[in-house]
C-alpha positions in Angstrom: 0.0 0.0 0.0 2.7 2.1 1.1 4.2 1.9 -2.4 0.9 2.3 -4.1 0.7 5.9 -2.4 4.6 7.2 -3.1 3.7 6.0 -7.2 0.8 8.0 -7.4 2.2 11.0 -5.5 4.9 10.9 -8.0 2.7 10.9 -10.5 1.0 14.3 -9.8 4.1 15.6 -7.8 6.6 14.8 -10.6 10.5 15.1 -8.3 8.8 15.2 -5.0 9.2 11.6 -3.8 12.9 11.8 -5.0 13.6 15.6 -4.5 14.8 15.6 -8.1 14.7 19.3 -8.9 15.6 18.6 -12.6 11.9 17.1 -13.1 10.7 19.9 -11.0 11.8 22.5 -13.7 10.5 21.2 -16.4 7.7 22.3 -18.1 4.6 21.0 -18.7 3.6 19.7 -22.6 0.4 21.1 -22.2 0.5 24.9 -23.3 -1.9 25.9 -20.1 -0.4 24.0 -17.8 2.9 25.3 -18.3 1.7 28.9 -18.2 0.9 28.4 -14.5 3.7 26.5 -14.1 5.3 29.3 -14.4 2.9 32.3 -13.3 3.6 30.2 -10.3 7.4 30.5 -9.9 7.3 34.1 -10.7 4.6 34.5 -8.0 6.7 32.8 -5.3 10.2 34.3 -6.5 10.6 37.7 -4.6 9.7 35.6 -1.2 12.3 33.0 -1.8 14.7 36.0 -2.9 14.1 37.9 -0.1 14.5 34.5 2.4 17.6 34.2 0.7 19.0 37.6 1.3 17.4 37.1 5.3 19.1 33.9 5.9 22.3 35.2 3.8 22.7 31.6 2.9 21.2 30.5 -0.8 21.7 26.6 0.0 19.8 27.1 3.6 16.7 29.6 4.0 13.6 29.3 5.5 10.2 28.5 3.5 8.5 30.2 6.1 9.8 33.8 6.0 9.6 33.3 2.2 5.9 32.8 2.4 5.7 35.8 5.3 7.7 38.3 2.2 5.2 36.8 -0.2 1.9 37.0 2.3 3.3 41.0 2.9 4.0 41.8 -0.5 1.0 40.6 -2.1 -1.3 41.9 0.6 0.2 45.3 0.0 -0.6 45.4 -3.7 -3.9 44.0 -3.3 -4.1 47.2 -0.7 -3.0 49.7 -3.5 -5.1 47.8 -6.2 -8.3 47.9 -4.0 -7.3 51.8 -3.1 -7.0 52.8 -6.3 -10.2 50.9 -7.5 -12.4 52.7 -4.9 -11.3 55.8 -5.2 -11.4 55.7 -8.6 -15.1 54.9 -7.9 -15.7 57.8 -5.7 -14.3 60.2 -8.3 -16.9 62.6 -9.2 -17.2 63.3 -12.7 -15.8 67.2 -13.5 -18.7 69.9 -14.4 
């Protein structure tokens, strides 16, 4: 059973089971697919950066402050989207 589950992880989780970060990278066949494959990486880059730089280690960084740079960063510029939205809502148009 045990075997069963690692096989089909490694299925949808292609470099997971074996940390294999050459399967990781590789893109997708399917045109969509590899779109967010790599939407993805671009969302998630400035957190792992910025870990990076915190840690000042490349090889040893924590996932966790990456994802605390990414939660602040993208809660900011949903902050200055949603701003700009509503005020641009509240505008009243010139006489």
């Amino acid at each position: 059973m045990v075997c069963s589950i690692s096989a089909r992880s490694s299925e949808l989780f292609p470099g997971f089971s074996g940390l294999s970060i050459s399967t990781i990278s590789i893109l997708s066949a399917n045109a969509v697919i590899a779109a967010l494959q790599k939407t993805a990486v671009i969302l998630i880059m400035p957190g792992l950066v910025g870990s990076m730089i915190a840690s000042a280690n490349v090889h040893a960084f924590s996932i966790t402050i990456a994802a605390l740079i990414n939660f602040a960063i993208y809660c900011l510029l949903g902050a200055v989207v949603f701003r700009a939205a509503w005020s641009k809502n509240r505008r009243t148009p010139p006489d």
